[in-house]
C-alpha positions in Angstrom: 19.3 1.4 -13.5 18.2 -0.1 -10.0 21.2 1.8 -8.4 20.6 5.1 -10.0 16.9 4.6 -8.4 18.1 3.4 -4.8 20.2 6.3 -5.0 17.3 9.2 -6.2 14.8 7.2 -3.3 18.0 7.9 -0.7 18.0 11.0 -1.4 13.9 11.4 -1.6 14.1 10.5 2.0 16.8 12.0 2.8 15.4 15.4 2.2 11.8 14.5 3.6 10.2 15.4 6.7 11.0 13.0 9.3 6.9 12.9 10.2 6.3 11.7 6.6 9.2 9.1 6.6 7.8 7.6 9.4 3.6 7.9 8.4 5.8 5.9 5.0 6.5 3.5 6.9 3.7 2.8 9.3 1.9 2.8 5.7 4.4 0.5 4.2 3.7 -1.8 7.6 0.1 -1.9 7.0 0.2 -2.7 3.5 3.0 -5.4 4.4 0.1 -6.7 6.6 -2.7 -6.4 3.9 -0.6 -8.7 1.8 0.3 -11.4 4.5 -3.3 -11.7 5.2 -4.4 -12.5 1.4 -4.3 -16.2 0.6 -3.5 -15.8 -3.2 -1.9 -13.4 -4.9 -0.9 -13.8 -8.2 2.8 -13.6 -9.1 1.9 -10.3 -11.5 0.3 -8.5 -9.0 3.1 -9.7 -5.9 5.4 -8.2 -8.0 3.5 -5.2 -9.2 2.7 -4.5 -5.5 6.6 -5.1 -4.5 7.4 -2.6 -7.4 5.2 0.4 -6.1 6.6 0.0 -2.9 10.2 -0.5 -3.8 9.3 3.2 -5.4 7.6 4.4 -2.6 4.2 4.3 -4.5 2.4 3.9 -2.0 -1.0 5.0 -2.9 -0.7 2.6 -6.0 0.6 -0.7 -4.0 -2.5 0.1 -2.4 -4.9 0.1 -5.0 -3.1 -3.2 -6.3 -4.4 -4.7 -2.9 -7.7 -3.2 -2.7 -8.1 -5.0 -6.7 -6.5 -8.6 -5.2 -8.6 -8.6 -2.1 -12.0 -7.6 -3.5 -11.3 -10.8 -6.3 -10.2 -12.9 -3.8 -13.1 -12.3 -1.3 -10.2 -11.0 1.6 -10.7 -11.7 5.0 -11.5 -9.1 7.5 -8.0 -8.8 8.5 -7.0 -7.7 5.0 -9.6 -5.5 5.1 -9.0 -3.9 8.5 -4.9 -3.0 7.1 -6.0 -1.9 4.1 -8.5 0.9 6.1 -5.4 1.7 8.1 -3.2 2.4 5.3 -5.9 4.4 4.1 -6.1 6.4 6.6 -2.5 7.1 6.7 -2.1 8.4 3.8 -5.2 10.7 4.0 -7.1 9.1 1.0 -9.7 11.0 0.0 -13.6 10.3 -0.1 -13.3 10.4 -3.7 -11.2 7.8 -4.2 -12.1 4.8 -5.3 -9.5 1.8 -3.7 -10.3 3.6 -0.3 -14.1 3.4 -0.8 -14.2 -0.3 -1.7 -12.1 -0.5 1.6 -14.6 1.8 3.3 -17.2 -0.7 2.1 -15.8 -3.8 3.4 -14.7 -2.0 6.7 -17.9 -0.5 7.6 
């Protein structure tokens, strides 16, 4: 099954705007960088984070981090990814990782 998904997330990108491949990966960068900055993580949410983003769920790794670093009591550097991500991917006001974000960013 993993190949039959590498293969359908090839071709996902492969057909995709260049633009939104690469606001992917600045996104996939700052969530990268929301994670290195949380000092625990358990090993059910690393992997459910490494999941979404091995499916290019990007929106939903995010909200796995939001959860994590609002228990965990992030630091500001968590916090400051997290809004980037957020704004690359255009989240809404309406929704509700990117306002607990928005909270903790200012």
């Amino acid at each position: 099954m993993p190949a039959l998904h590498d293969a359908r997330l090839r071709h996902h990108r492969s057909v995709a705007d260049p633009e939104l491949i690469a606001s992917w990966e600045r996104t996939t960068a700052h969530l990268h960088a929301a994670r290195s900055a949380l000092p625990a993580v358990s090993n059910e949410a690393d992997r459910t984070f490494a999941d979404y983003l091995d499916h290019n769920e990007l929106g939903l790794a995010f909200e796995v981090l939001a959860t994590v670093a609002e228990a965990e009591g992030a630091p500001p550097q968590c916090w400051a990814a997290l809004a980037r991500a957020a704004d690359e991917m255009t989240l809404s006001s309406d929704d509700e990782a990117a306002l607990l974000v928005r909270r903790h960013v200012g």
